[in-house]
C-alpha positions, 0 to 999 in steps of 0.5 A, a space after each residue: 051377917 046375922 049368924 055372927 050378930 046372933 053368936 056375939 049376943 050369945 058369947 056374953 051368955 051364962 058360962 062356956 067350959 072352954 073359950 078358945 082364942 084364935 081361929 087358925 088350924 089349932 083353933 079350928 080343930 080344937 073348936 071342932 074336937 070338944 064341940 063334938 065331944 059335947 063341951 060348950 065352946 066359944 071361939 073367937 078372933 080378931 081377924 077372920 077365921 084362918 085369917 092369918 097363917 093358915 091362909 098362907 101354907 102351901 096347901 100340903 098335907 106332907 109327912 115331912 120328909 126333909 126331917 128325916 136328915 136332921 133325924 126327927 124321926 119319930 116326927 116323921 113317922 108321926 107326920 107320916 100316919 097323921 097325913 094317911 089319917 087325913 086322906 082316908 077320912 078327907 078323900 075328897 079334900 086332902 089327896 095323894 099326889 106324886 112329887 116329881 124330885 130332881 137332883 143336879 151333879 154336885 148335890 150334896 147326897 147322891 140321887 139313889 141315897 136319896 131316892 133309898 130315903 124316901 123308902 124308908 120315908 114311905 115305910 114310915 107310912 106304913 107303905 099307904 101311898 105308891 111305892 118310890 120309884 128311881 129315873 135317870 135323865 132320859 126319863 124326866 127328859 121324856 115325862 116332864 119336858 118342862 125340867 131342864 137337865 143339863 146338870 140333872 144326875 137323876 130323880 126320883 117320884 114318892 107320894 104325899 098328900 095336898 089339899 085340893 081347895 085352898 088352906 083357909 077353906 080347909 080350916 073353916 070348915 073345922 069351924 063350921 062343923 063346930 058350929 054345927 056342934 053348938 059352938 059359938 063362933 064370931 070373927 073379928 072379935 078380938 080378945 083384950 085380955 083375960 084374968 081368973 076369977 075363981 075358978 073361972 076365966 073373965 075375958 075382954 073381949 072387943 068387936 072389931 067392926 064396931 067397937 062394942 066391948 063384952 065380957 066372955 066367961 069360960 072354966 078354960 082358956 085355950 090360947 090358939 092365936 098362932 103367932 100371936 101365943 106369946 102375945 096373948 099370953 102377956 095380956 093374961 099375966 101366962 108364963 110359958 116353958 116355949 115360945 115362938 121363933 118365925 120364919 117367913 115364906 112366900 109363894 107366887 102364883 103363876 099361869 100354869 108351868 105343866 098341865 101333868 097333875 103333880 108337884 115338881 121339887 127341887 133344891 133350891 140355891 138356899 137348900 130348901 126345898 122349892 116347889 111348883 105346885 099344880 092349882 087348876 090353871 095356875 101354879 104355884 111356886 116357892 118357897 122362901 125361908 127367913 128369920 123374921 121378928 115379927 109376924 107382919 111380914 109382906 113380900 119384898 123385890 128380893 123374896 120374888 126375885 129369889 123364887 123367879 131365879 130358882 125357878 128359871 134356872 131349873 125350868 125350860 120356859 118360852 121365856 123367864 118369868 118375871 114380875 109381870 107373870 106374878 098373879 097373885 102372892 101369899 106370905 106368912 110366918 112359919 111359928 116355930 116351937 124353941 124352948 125360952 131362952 133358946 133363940 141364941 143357941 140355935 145352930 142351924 135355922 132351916 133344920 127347926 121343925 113345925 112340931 107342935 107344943 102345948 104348955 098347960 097351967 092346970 092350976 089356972 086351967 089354961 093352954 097355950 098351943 105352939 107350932 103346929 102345921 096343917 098335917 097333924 091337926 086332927 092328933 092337935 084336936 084330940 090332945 087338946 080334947 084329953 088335956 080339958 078332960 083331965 081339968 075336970 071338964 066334962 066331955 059326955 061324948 068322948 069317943 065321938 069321932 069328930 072329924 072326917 067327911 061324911 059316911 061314903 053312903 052319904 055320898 053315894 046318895 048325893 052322887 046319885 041324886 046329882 046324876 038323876 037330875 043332870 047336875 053336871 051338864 051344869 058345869 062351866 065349859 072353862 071348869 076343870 072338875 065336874 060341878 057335883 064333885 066339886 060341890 061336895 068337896 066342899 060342902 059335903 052334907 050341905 050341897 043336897 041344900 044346893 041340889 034341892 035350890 037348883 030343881 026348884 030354879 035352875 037359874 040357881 047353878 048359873 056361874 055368877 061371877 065370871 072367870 070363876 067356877 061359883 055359882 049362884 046358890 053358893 053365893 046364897 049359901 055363903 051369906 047365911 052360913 060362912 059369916 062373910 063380913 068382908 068381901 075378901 073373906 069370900 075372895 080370899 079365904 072362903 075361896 080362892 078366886 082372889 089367888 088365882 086371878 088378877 086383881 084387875 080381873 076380880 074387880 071387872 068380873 061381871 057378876 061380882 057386884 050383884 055376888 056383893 048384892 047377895 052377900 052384904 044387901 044394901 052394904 054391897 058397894 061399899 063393901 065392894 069399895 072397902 076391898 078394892 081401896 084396901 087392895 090398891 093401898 097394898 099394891 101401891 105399897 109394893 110398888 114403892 119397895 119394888 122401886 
């Protein structure tokens, strides 16, 4: 904890060029994008960083396909190279992977029309990604036995990307390389409100965990606060041409459907589309589209059973999933961008896309960023990075790419000196990926820390918490440099131990409580209490609504 205690000290210090409140992916990539390009950056939230939506998507990094019907085209084909942008420059975190679509008789396009717009779709792409291709019954039948077919008319296969950890790690580490920058960064640090002062922006600022209230000077303020924008805005007195509109969606994570590496789509009864998507031993499957007016939402009876119907009514299974096969469940907001005033003239909910809108008061120099998804996060940071630019903050290092893994060399070395030393012998047996890739995939740079921890004791890359892929030195590395206050922000956010097991299996993992020891020092079992109350608290919740 002493990273966010040395960072809070210095938010109250002299002035930043830009104060960023929110540490969802617009946030995040804007936090990494002006750090990189040499402004002096505060960022803050009230919860954990990524702690609200972006902990919540479906960890796809897609083009948008289904925009394509409402003609969005120019977004799609944006999406669409947005997407290629991510995989070149993220090719361990965010991959290329086949969507596996079937189409039932009676469906409102044809197989083969559809299976001619994801041409056009992978045209858009600039051709990046394998190129489409058509089956019929017998060929689903025979490579995804597990899809019923009796009402099948066809499918087809095309290419989009998804992210190969989790949404929330993904974000934190646009945060870290922002540290890395100079940025000043604390979670749980809540924003009061803001005024201007001259020609610089006053905030209130109010430490969560303990009270304590501060003041942060900034030229700029960036309203990132996701579906709070509107919110936020209020407390500073901002008038906006947007707002947001929210849709909520859920996802539930089942034991794995399919041992085939690849996303099953089909229609749902709604006519969204509904996934199944492959995570290690587990899958997840959904989702759910529904007008909601407020961002707190939680699952309901009729949200699971909606995701169970679809899924049993297009899957061949041993037996129906039902509530007890529910491992874990993820609900958020979709924040739509509408313009004000327009929530009576919307037509049709399902077809608003998550485009992005950033609304700026030069005069006052303050943005307001609206909607947005995961796959156009990088086009976010550096148009926001143009936007504080032309307010006449400094940025010396404007051609800095700010983004991306680290050079393949880089790499290659890593690579080299985990083979030298036989790291990979290290690896659990119940491990579905070899301990160097996944040790780069997310730390990059950082894992020669826990290469060199592990030559000197190879106790270091024992897996500390069992049922799980983490080893010890992670642990280590997490309590000086991933700002963990809470126990779920490990289980939760910084992995995604608590989404793939059960939560009576977290609390009985042997090795969690000596993980908590790591982590929080002599604060462990309380922390370790605090989490699991909070967790039966919620859980009873559900079970009341269930009933």
């Amino acid at each position: 904890m002493k990273l966010r205690e040395s960072n809070i000290q210095k938010l109250q210090e002299g002035i930043y060029d830009v104060l960023i409140v929110g540490s969802g992916i617009n946030g995040a990539v804007s936090a990494a994008a002006l750090s990189g390009k040499g402004a002096r950056v505060a960022l803050i939230d009230q919860r954990d960083f990524a702690g609200f939506t972006s902990q919540q998507s479906s960890n796809l990094a897609w083009g948008g396909i289904k925009y394509l019907e409402s003609r969005e085209y120019s977004l799609v084909r944006k999406l669409c190279l947005s997407r290629n942008h991510l995989i070149r420059h993220y090719p361990s975190r965010v991959q290329e992977i086949r969507f596996f679509s079937t189409i039932d008789k009676g469906f409102r396009f044809h197989p083969l029309f559809l299976w001619a717009g994801t041409w056009v779709y992978w045209l858009f792409g600039n051709g990046f990604t394998k190129t489409p291709r058509f089956f019929f019954k017998r060929t689903i039948q025979r490579e995804e036995p597990v899809v019923k077919t009796e009402s099948a008319a066809g499918g087809f296969e095309y290419s989009d990307a998804y992210l190969h950890d989790n949404d929330s790690r993904f974000v934190f580490q646009f945060v870290h390389s922002a540290m890395d920058r100079g940025c000043i960064a604390a979670n749980y640090m809540e924003s009061l409100g803001a005024r201007r002062e001259g020609s610089i922006w006053v905030a209130h600022a109010r430490d969560v965990m303990n009270g304590q209230e501060m003041k942060i000077r900034a030229k700029v303020l960036i309203n990132a606060a996701g579906p709070f924008v509107d919110q936020h805005n209020v407390l500073t007195g901002e008038q906006t041409e947007h707002h947001h509109a929210f849709s909520k969606g859920i996802h539930l994570i089942v034991p794995q459907l399919t041992a085939h590496k690849r996303i099953m789509t089909f229609f749902a009864d709604d006519g969204r589309l509904f996934f199944v998507i492959p995570m290690g031993m587990r899958t997840c499957i959904g989702t759910t589209d529904t007008r909601v007016e407020s961002p707190f939402t939680e699952v309901t009876d009729e949200d699971r059973q909606f995701v169970l119907d679809n899924i049993n009514k297009r899957l061949n299974l041993n037996r129906p999933l039902t509530c007890a096969d529910i491992i874990a469940e993820r609900c958020g907001v979709r924040p739509l961008v509408i313009k004000a005033q327009a929530d009576d003239k919307i037509e049709d909910w399902l077809q608003l896309s998550r485009k992005h809108a950033i609304d700026v008061h030069r005069a006052k120099a303050h943005l307001s960023i609206f909607g947005g998804k995961l796959t156009d996060c990088i086009n976010v940071g550096d148009e926001v990075s143009d936007i504080v630019a032309q307010l006449g903050v400094a940025l010396p290092h404007r051609g800095y790419q700010w983004y991306g893994e680290p050079h393949s060399s880089v790499r290659e070395e890593y690579l080299h000196q985990a083979k030298l030393m036989n790291l990979d012998s290290y690896t659990s047996p119940e491990s579905i990926e070899s301990l160097s890739s996944r040790l780069w995939r997310r730390y990059d740079r950082q894992a020669f820390e826990l290469l060199a921890e592990i030559r000197e004791d190879p106790r270091q890359a024992e897996v500390l918490i069992k049922g799980t892929d983490y080893i010890r030195c992670e642990i280590r590395l997490a309590k000086h440099q991933e700002m963990i206050i809470k126990l779920e922000d490990f289980l939760r956010r910084r992995s995604k131990i608590a989404l793939v097991l059960r939560h009576e299996e977290i609390r009985k993992a042997e090795g969690l409580l000596e993980a908590c020891e790591i982590l929080f020092g002599d604060q462990a079992r309380q922390k370790f209490d605090e989490y699991f109350q909070e967790q039966l608290t919620q859980g009873r919740g559900a079970m009341a609504e269930v009933a």
